[in-house]
RODRENMAR-159900 format. One line per field, with one value per residue (C-alpha): residue in three letters; x, y, z. Coordinates in nm, 3 decimals, always signed. Layout:
BEGIN
resn = c(ALA_...)
px = c(X_...)
py = c(Y_...)
pz = c(Z_...)
END
This chain:
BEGIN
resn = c(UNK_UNK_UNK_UNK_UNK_UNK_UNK_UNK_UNK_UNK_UNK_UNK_UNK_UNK_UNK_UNK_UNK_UNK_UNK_UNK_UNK_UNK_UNK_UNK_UNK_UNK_UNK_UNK_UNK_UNK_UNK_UNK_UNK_UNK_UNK_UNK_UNK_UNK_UNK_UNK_UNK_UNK_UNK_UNK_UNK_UNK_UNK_UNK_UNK_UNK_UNK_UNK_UNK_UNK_UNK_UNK_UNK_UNK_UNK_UNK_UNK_UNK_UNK_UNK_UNK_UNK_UNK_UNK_UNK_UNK_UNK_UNK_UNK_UNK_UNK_UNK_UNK_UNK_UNK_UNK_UNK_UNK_UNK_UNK_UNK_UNK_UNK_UNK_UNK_UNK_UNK_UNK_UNK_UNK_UNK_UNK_UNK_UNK_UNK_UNK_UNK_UNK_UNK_UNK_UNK_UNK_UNK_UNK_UNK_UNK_UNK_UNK_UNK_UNK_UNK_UNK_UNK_UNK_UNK_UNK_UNK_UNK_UNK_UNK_UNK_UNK_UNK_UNK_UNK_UNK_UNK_UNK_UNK_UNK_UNK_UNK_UNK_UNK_UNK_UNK_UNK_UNK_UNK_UNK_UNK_UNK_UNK_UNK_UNK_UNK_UNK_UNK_UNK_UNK_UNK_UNK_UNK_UNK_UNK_UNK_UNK_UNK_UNK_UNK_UNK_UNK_UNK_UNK_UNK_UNK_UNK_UNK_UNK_UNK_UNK_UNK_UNK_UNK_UNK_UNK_UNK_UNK_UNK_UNK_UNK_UNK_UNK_UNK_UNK_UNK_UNK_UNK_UNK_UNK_UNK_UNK_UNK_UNK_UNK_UNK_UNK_UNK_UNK_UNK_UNK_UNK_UNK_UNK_UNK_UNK_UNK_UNK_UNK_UNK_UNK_UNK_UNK_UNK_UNK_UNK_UNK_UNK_UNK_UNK_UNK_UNK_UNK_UNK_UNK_UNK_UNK_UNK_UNK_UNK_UNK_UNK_UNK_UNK_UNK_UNK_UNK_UNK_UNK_UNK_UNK_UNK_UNK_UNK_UNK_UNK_UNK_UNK_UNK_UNK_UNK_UNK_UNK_UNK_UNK_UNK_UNK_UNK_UNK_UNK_UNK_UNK_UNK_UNK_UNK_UNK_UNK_UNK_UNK_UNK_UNK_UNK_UNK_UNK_UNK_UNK_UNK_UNK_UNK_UNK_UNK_UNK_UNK_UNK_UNK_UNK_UNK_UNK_UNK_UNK_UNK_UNK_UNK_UNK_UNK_UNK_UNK_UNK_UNK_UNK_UNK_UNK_UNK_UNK_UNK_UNK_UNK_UNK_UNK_UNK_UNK_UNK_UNK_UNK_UNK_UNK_UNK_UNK_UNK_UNK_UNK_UNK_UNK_UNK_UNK_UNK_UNK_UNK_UNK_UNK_UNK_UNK_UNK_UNK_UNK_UNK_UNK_UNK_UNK_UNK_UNK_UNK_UNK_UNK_UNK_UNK_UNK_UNK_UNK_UNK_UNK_UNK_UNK_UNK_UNK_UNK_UNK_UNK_UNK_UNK_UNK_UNK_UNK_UNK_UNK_UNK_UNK_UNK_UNK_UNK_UNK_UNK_UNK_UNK_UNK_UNK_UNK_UNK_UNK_UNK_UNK_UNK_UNK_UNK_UNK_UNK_UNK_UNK_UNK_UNK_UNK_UNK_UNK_UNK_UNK_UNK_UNK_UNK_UNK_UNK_UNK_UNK_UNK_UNK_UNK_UNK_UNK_UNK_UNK_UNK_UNK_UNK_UNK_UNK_UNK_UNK_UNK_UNK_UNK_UNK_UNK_UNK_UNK_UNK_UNK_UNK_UNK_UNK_UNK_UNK_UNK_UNK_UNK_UNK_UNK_UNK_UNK_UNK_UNK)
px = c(+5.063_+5.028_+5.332_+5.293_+5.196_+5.454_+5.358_+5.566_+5.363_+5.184_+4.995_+4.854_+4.658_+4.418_+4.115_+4.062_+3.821_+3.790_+3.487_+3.286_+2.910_+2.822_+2.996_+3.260_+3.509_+3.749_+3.952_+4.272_+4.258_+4.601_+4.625_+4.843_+4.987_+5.151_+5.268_+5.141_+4.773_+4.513_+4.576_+4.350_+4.188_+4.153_+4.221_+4.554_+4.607_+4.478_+4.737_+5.049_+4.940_+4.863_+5.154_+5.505_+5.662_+5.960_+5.804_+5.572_+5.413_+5.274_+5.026_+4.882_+4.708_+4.657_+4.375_+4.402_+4.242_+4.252_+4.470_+4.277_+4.215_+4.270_+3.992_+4.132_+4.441_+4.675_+4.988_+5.237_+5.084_+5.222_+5.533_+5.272_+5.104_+5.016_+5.131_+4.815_+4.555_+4.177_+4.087_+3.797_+3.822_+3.848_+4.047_+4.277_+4.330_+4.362_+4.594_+4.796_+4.829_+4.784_+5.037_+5.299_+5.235_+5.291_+5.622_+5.722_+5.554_+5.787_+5.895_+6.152_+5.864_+5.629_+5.856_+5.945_+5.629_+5.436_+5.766_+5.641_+5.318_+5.366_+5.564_+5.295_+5.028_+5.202_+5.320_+4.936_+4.783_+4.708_+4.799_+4.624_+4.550_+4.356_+4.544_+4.540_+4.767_+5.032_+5.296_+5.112_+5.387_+5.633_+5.382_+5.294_+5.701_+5.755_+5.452_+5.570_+5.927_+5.789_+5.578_+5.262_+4.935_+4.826_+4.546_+4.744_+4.533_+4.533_+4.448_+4.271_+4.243_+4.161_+4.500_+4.831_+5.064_+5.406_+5.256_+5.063_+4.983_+4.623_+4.305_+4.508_+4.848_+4.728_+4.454_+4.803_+5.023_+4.735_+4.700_+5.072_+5.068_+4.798_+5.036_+5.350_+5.127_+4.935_+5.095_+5.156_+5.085_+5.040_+4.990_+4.622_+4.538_+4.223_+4.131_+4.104_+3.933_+3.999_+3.628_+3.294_+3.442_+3.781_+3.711_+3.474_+3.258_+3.475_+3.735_+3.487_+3.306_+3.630_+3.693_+3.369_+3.455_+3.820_+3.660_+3.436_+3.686_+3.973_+3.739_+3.918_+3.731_+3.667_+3.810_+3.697_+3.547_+3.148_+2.946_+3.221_+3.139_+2.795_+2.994_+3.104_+2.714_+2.692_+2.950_+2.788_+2.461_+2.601_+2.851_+2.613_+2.253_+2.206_+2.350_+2.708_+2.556_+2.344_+2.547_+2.762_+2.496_+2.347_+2.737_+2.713_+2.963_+2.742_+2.781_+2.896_+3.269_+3.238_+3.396_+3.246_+3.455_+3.325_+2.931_+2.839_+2.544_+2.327_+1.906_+1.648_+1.640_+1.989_+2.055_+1.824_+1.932_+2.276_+2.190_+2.018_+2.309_+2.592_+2.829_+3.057_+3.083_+3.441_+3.372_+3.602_+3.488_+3.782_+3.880_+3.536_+3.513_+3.872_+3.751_+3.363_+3.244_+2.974_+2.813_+2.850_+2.473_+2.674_+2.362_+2.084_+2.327_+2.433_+2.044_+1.991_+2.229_+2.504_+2.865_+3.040_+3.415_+3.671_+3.974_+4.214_+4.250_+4.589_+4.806_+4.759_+4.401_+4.368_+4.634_+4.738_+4.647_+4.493_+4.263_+4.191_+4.087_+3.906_+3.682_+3.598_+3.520_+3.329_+3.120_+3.024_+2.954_+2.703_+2.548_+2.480_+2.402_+2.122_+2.032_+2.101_+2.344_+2.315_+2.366_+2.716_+2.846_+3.213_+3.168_+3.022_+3.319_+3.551_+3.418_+3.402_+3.808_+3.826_+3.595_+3.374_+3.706_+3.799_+3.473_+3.469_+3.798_+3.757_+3.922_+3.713_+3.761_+4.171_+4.207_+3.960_+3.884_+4.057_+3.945_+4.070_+4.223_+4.268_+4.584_+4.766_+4.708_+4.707_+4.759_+4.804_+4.667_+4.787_+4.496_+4.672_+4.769_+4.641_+4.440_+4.274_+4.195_+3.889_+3.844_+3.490_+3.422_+3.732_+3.621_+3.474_+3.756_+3.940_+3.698_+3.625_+3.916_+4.269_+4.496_+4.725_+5.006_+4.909_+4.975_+5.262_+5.283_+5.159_+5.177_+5.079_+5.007_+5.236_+5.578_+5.575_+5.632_+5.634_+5.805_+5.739_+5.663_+5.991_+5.943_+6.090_+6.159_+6.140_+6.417_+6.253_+6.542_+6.646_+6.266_+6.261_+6.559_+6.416_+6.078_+6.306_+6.480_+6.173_+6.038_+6.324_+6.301_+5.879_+5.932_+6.193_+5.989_+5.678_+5.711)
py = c(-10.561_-10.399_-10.434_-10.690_-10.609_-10.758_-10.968_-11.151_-11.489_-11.689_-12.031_-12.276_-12.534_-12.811_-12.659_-12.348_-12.333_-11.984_-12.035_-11.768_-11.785_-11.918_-12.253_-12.187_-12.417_-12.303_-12.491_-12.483_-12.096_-11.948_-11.654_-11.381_-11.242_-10.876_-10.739_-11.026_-10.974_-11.162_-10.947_-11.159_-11.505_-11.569_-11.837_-11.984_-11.888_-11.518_-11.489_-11.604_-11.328_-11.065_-11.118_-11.143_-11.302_-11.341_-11.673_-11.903_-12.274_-12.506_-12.732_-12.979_-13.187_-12.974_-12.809_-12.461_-12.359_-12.069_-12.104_-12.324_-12.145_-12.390_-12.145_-12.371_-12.459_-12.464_-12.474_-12.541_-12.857_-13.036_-13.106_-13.295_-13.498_-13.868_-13.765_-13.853_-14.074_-14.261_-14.043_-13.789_-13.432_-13.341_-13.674_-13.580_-13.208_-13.271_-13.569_-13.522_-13.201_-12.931_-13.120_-13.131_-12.747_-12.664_-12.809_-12.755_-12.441_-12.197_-11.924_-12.209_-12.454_-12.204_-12.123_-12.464_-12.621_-12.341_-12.393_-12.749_-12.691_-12.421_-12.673_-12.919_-12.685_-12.514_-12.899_-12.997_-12.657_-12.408_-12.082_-11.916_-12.042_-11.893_-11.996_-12.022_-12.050_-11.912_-11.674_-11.555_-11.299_-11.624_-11.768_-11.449_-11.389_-11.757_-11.770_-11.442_-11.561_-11.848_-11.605_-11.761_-11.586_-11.643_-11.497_-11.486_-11.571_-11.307_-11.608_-11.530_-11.875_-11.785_-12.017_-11.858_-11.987_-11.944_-11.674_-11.448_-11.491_-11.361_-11.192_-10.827_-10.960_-11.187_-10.879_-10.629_-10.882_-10.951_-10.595_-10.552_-10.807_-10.661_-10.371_-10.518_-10.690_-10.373_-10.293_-10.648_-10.770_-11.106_-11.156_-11.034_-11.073_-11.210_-11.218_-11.550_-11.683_-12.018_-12.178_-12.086_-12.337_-12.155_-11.792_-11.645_-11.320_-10.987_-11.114_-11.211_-10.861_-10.650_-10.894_-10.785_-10.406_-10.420_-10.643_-10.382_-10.124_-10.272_-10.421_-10.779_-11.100_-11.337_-11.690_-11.936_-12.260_-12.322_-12.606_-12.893_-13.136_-13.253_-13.223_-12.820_-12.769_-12.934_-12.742_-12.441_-12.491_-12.591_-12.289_-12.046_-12.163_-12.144_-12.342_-12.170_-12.038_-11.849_-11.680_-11.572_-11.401_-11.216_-11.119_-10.983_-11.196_-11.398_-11.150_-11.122_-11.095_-11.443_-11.750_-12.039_-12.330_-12.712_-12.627_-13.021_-12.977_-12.739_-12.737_-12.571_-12.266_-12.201_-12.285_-11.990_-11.737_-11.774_-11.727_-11.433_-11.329_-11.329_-11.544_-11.787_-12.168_-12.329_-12.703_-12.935_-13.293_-13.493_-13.419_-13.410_-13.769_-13.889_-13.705_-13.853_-13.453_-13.507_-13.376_-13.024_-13.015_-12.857_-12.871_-12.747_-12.438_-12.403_-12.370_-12.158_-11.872_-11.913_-11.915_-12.253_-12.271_-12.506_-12.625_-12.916_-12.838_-12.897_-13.184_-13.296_-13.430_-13.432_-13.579_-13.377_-13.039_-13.174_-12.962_-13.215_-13.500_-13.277_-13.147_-13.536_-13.563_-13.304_-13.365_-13.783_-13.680_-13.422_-13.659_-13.916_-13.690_-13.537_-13.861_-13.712_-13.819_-13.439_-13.284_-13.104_-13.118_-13.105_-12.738_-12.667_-12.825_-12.648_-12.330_-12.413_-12.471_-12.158_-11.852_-11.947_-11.879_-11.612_-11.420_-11.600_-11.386_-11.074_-11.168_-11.267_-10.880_-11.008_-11.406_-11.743_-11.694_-11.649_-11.326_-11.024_-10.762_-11.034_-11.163_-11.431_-11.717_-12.032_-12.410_-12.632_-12.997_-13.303_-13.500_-13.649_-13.976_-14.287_-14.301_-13.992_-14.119_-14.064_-13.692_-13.619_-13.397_-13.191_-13.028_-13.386_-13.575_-13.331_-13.385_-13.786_-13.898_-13.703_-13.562_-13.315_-13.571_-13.422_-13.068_-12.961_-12.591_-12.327_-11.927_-11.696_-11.317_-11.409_-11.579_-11.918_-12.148_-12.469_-12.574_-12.943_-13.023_-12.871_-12.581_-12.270_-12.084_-12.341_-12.648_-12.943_-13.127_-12.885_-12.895_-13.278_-13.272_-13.019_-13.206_-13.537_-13.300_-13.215_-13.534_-13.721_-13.463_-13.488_-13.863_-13.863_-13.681_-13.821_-14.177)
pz = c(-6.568_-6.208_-5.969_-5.734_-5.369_-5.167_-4.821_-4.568_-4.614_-4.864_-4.678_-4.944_-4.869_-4.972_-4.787_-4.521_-4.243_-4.183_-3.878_-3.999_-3.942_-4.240_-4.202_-4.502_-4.645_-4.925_-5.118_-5.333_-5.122_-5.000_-4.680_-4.735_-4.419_-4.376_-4.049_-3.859_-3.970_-4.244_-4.550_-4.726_-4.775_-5.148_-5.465_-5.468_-5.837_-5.779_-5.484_-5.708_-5.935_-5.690_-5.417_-5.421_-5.091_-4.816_-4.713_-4.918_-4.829_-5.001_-4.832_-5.085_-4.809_-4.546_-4.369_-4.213_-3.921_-3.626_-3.398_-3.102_-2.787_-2.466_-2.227_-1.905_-1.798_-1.522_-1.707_-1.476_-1.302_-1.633_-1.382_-1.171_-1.463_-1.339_-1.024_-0.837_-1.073_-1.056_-0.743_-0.663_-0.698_-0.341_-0.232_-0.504_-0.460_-0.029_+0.001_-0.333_-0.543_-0.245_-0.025_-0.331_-0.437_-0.081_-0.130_-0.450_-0.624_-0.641_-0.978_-1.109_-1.083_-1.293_-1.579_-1.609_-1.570_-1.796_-2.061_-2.089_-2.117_-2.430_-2.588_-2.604_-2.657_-2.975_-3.105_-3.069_-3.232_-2.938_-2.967_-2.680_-2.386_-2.015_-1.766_-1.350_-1.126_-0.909_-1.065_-1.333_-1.425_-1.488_-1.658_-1.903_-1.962_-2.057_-2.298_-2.435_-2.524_-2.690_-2.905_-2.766_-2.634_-2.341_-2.065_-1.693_-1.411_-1.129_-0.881_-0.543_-0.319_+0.131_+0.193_+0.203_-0.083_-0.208_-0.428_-0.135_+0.219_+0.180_+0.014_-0.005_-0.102_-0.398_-0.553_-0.455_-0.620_-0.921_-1.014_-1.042_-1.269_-1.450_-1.493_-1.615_-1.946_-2.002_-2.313_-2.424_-2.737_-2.605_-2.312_-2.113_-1.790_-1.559_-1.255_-1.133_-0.765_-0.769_-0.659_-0.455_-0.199_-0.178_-0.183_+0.049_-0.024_+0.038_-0.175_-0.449_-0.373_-0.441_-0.824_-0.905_-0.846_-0.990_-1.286_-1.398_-1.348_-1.524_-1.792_-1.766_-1.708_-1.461_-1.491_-1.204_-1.161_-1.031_-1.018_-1.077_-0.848_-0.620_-0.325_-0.377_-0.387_-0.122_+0.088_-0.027_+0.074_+0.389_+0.454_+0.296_+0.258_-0.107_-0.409_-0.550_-0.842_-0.651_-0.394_-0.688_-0.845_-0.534_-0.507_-0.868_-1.048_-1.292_-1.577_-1.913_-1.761_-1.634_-1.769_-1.546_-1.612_-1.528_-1.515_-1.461_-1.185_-1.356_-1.283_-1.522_-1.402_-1.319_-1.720_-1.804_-1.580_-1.652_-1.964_-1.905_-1.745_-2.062_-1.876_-2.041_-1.973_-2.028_-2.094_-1.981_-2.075_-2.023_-1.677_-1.582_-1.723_-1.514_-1.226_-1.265_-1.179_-1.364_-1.728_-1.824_-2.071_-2.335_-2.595_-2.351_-2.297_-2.640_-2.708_-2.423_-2.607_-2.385_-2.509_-2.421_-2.511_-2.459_-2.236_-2.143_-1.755_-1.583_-1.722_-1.359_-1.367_-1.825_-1.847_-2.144_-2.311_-2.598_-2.756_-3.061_-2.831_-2.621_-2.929_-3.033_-2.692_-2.619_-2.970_-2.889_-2.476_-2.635_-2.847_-2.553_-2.248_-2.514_-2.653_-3.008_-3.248_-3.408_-3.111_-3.122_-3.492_-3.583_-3.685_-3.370_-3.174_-3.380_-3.273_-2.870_-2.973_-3.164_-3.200_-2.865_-2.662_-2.812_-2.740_-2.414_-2.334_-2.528_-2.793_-3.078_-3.220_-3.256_-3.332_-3.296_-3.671_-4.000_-4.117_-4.326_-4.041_-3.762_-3.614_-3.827_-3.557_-3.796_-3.764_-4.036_-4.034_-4.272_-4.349_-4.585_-4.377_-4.454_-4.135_-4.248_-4.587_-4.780_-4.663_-4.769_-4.519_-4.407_-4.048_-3.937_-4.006_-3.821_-3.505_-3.546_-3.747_-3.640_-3.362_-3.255_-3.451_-3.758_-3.654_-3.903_-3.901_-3.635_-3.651_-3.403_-3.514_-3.823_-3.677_-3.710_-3.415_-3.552_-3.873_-3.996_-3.639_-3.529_-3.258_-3.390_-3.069_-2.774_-2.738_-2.677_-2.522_-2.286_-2.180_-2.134_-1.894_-1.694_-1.704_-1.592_-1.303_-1.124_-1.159_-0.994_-0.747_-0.644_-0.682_-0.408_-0.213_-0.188_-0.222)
END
């Protein structure tokens, strides 16, 4: 008998969703994991005979899955969550969260605030997420202590902030950040103008240039509301869309987050265009922005991927919930109850991201050569009982409370629900600290 090959990790489990393009499901399968990568996907009983292990687990009634990939978020705002509720966009960003960031937003604010946030994402599944906001070089050095990926936001807004005083200082500031994660293994960078209606064209003209130069994307949101068309038209004549094409933005470096007041024709030249939509259903449904016609871009050939949005207007980062979601809103904006399967909204959550960030080479699948970014799933509850169909009980019939295990690129995060290199209590009271604090403040 041959020597067994010895690996650092054996993962057993009921079934495996690798989201490849064929749709697979394996079951009674095991991945072995060596040097933080997918040695191979294969047969539980082949794998005992084949590998000897540091670390093996057994997950009778679990589901394995990539790692999810939250394409949206402003991390940090979890400090403000249910600060401000039931309000419009504008009403809500002008009179509440601007006002309090003004105050407030500062590097302690950041790490703490992006500290919580990677707790709840890795406790609910996420193991990469795109985010934007201020201090993006707290924000990449928390996520990489935690052993978390992460895409940093090189945010660009025309009003001075605690984080730059204008257009130079934030792309100066940006690009140094850029720097310092250049030979991360975790941590990437993008450049991030916040909206059409809050950066005007130089500054958008010089992202263009230093995207294409650098080779990093662009993460920004168009199209969320009626009334930012609106101001468009009225500042610049033409619909936002279009002004950020004739500035050369719309390209395939472009993740376009919200996308809810889309015509005809803007649907097919975006696609044309290889952009990226980042569909966020459930604070467009708090903040009543509108529909994002997930299935008429999906058909189109455009890549639509997934995210949470801030804590501050979600309120949670809850990438389960927002895949139900984003499955039963596509089935009644197209009228079609097929429109959007569970597969399909697994992918938006997973390999859609991914590619959406240039990243589907490294993770948002399970596949031989790719990093080890794993979650485990117990659908072994009673609430999730009969399983006939593994990945739609995971979209219809589960949450993130039946997230056991995580890895990312091999080290495991969470154990039995128990963070591995965060502590949860010391997180709380800081959460508590800050909120006694804003709450003293402004009311």
């Amino acid at each position: 008998m041959s020597e067994k090959l010895h690996i650092d990790t054996l993962i057993h489990a009921r079934w495996i969703v690798p989201v490849d393009f064929g749709g697979s499901i394996f079951e009674h399968h095991a991945i072995a994991i060596r040097s933080g990568k997918i040695l191979d996907i294969l047969p539980s009983t082949e794998a005992k005979q084949r590998f000897s292990v540091s670390s093996e687990h057994n997950l009778s009634d679990h589901i394995l899955i990539p790692g999810l990939i939250n394409s949206h978020t402003h991390a940090s705002m979890s400090l403000l969550r249910g600060l401000a509720d039931d309000m419009p966009l504008m009403t809500w960003l002008n009179q509440h969260i601007w006002p309090a960031e003004a105050r407030w937003v500062s590097e302690e604010f950041v790490a703490d605030g992006t500290r919580l946030a990677v707790a709840e994402m890795l406790r609910g599944g996420i193991t990469c997420f795109n985010d934007m906001y201020f201090f993006p070089d707290v924000a990449g050095h928390v996520a990489a202590a935690a052993g978390m990926k992460a895409v940093v936001g090189l945010i660009l807004i025309d009003f001075p902030s605690a984080w730059a005083g204008g257009a130079d200082e934030y792309l100066q500031r940006g690009l140094e950040v850029h720097d310092q994660f250049r030979n991360s293994s975790l941590i990437r960078t993008a450049f991030a103008p916040h909206a059409p209606y809050s950066v005007s064209n130089a500054p958008l003209e010089r992202i263009r240039v230093l995207s294409d130069e650098l080779e990093i994307p662009v993460h920004m949101h168009v199209h969320e509301t009626i009334d930012e068309v609106h101001q468009n038209i009225s500042r610049y004549g033409t619909r936002p869309l279009r002004r950020l094409e004739e500035l050369g933005v719309v390209s395939p470096s472009l993740m376009a987050v919200h996308m809810t007041q889309l015509n005809e024709d803007e649907i097919s030249s975006f696609a044309d265009s290889g952009a990226h939509v980042v569909h966020c259903p459930e604070s467009n449904l708090k903040l009543a922005s509108g529909f994002c016609p997930v299935t008429s871009l999906m058909q189109s050939g455009i890549n639509v991927a997934l995210g949470t949005d801030g804590a501050a207007s979600n309120n949670d980062l809850n990438m389960f919930s927002e895949m139900r979601t984003a499955a039963l809103l596509a089935k009644g904006v197209a009228k079609d109850a097929s429109a959007l399967p569970a597969y399909d909204a697994l992918r938006m959550a997973t390999i859609n991201g991914a590619r959406a960030l240039g990243m589907d080479r490294e993770t948002g699948s399970l596949e031989v050569g790719k990093a080890a970014d794993i979650v485990a799933v117990n659908l072994g509850s009673l609430e999730t009982q009969p399983v006939y169909h593994p990945v739609s009980q995971l979209v219809y019939a589960t949450g993130r409370d039946k997230v056991s295990d995580v890895w990312v690129a091999g080290r495991q995060l969470l154990r039995s629900g128990q963070l591995t290199t965060l502590d949860g209590q010391e997180i709380a009271a800081r959460a508590e600290d800050w909120r006694s604090r804003i709450a003293r403040y402004d009311h």
